[in-house]
C-alpha positions as CSV (number, residue, x, y, z in Angstrom):
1,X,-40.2,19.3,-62.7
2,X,-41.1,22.2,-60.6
3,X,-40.8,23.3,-57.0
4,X,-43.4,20.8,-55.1
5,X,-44.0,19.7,-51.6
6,X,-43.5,16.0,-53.0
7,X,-39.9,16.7,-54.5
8,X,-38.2,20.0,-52.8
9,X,-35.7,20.0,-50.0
10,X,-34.4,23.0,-48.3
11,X,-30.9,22.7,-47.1
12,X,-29.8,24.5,-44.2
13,X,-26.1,24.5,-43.7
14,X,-24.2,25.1,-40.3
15,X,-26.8,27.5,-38.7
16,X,-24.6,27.9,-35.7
17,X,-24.0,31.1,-33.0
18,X,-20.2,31.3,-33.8
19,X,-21.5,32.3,-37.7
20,X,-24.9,34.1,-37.4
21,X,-24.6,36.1,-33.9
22,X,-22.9,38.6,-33.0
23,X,-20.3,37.6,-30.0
24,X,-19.6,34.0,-32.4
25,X,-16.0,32.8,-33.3
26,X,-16.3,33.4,-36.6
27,X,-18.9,36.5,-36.9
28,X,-17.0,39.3,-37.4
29,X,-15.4,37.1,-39.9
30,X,-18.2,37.3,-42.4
31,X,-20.5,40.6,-41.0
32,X,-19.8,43.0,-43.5
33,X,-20.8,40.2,-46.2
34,X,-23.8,39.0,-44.4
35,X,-25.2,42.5,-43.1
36,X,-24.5,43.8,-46.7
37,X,-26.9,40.8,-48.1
38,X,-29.3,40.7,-44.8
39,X,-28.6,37.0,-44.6
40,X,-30.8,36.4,-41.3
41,X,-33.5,38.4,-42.8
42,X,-33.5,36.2,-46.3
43,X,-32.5,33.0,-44.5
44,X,-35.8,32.9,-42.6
45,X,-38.1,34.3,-45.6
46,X,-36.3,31.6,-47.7
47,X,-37.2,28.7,-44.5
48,X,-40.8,30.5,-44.0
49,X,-41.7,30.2,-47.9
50,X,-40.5,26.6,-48.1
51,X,-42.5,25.6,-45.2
52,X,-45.8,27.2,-46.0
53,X,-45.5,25.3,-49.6
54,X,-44.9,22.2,-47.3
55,X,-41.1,21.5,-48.1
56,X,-39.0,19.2,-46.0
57,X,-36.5,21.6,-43.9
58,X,-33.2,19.5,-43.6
59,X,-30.3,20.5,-41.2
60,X,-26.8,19.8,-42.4
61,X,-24.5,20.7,-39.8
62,X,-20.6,20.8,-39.2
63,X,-18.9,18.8,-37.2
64,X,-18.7,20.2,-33.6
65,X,-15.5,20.2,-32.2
66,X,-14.6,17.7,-29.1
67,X,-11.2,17.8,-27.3
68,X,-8.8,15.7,-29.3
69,X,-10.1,16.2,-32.8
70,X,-7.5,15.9,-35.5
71,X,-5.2,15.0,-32.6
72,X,-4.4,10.9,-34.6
73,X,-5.6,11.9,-38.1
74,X,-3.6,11.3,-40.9
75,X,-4.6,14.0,-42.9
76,X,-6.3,17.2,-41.5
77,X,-6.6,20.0,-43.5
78,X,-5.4,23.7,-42.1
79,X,-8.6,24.8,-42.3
80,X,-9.8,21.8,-39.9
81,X,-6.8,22.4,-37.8
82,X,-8.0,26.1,-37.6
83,X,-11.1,25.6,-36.5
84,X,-9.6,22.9,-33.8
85,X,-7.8,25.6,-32.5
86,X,-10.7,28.0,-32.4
87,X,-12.7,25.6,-30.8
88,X,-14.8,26.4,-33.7
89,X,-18.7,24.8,-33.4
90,X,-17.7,23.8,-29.6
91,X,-20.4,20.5,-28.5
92,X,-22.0,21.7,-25.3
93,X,-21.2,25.5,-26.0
94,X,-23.7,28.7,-26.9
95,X,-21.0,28.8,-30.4
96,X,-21.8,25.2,-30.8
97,X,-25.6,25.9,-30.7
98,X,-28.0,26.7,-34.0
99,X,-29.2,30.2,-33.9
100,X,-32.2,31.0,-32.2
101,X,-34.2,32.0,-35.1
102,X,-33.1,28.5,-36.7
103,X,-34.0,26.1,-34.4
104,X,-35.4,22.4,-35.7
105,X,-39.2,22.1,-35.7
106,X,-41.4,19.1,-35.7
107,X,-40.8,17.3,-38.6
108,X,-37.6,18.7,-40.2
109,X,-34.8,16.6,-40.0
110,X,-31.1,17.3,-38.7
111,X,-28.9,14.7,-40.4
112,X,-24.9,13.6,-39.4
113,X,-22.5,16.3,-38.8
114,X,-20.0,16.5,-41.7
115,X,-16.6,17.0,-41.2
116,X,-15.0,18.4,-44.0
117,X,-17.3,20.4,-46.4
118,X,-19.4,18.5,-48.0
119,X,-22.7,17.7,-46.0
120,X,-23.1,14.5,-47.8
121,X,-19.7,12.6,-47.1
122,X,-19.4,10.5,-44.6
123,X,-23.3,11.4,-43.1
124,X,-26.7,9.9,-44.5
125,X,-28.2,13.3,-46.0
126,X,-28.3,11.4,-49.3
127,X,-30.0,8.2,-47.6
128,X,-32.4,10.5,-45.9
129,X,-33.3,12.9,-48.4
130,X,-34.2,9.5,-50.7
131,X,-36.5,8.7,-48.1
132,X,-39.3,11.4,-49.0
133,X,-38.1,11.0,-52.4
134,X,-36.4,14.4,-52.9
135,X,-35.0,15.5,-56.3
136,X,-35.1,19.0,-56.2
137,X,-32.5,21.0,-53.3
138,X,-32.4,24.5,-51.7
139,X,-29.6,25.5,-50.8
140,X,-29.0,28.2,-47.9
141,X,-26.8,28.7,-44.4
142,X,-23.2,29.0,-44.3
143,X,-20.6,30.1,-46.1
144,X,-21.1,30.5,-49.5
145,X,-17.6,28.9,-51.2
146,X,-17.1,25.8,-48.7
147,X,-20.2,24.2,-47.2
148,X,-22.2,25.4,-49.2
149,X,-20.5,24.9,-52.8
150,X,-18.9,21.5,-52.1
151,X,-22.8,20.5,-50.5
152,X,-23.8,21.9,-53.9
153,X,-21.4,19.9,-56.2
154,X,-22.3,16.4,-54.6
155,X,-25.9,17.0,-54.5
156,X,-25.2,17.7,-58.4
157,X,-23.0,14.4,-58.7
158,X,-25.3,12.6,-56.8
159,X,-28.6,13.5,-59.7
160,X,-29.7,16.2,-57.7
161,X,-31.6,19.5,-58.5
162,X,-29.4,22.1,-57.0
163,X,-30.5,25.9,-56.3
164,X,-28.7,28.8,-55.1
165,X,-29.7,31.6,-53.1
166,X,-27.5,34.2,-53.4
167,X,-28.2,36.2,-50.5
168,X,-29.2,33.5,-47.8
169,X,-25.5,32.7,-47.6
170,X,-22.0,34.9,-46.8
171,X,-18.8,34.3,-47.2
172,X,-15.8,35.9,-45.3
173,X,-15.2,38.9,-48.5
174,X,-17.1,40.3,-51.5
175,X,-14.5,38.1,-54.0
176,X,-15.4,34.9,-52.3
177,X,-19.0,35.2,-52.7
178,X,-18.4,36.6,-56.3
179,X,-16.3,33.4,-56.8
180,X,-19.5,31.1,-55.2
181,X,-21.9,32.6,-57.5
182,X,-20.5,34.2,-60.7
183,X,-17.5,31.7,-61.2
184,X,-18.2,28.1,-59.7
185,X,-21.9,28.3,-59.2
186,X,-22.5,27.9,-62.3
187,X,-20.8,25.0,-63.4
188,X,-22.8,22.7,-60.7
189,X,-26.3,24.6,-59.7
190,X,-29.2,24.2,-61.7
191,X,-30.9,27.8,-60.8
192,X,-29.1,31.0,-59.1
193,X,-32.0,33.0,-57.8
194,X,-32.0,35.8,-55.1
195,X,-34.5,35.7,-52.4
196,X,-36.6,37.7,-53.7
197,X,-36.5,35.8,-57.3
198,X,-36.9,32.8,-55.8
199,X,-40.3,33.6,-53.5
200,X,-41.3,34.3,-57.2
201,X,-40.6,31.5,-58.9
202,X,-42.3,29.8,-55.5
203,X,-45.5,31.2,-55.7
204,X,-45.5,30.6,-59.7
């Protein structure tokens, strides 16, 4: 099965102002990373390639935070409680926003906010993608060991095709990306291409 129109999916994970402007909570987090990699540059040739082959462009975003998040829960995570502290993603804010050079056009879809990780607990990215009977997924946005990975492994679980792109994602250092890609990727994604190898394999 190859890269069609009638069975690819590009992912697009947590396209938001606090990770890919400058000015966002959590941009000088991951700069050096995503400048080193030219992340906005490969995100949108990754996104502009998928739709001129006629993909489906899914957005999987994180949860934005509302006053009194984690506030009753049982079990929130550090991380969560981090990023509740940060105001992280903030509903109604500029942070909270998807980039301007990643904005939703007719016909892709933005599914369920996730709250942990993984875009496909506890949202209907699996329901929808089955809709246009999807088999194969893309796999780009933000950041390269959590969203992305976990996203990753459950598309996996779930029978998924899952691909890569190396540099249309950062992480916050050099060891967490190698970790994303040299380590974990490949016990869960199907192909690990760069931008550049995957426009290839595309227009093959």
């Amino acid at each position: 099965m190859s890269y069609e129109a009638s069975n690819t999916a590009i992912l697009l994970i947590d396209p938001y102002n606090d990770f890919l402007s400058e000015g966002g909570k959590l941009y000088e987090r991951s700069k050096e990373v995503a400048q080193e990699v030219n992340l906005l540059q490969n995100l949108a040739g990754v996104l502009n390639a998928g739709r001129a082959k006629g993909f489906k462009v899914f957005f999987v975003p994180h949860h934005r935070y509302e006053e009194g998040d984690y506030v009753h829960w049982e079990h929130p995570t550090p991380y969560q409680l981090a990023s509740a502290a940060r105001k992280t993603f903030a509903k109604g804010t500029w942070g909270g926003t998807f980039h301007d050079d990643f904005q939703p056009k007719e016909g892709d879809i933005t599914v369920h906010e996730h709250w942990g990780s993984s875009g496909f607990a506890n949202t209907d990215l699996d329901f929808q993608l089955k809709q246009f009977k999807i088999r194969r997924v893309i796999l780009i946005g933000l950041l390269a060991n959590t969203c992305i990975e976990v996203t990753g492994r459950f598309a996996m679980e779930l029978g998924y095709h899952v691909t890569l792109v190396k540099d249309a994602t950062a992480a916050y250092s050099h060891e967490a990306m190698h970790a994303a890609h040299h380590t974990n990727g490949p016990t869960y994604a199907h192909a690990i291409f760069t931008t550049e190898e995957l426009l290839k394999e595309l227009e093959a």
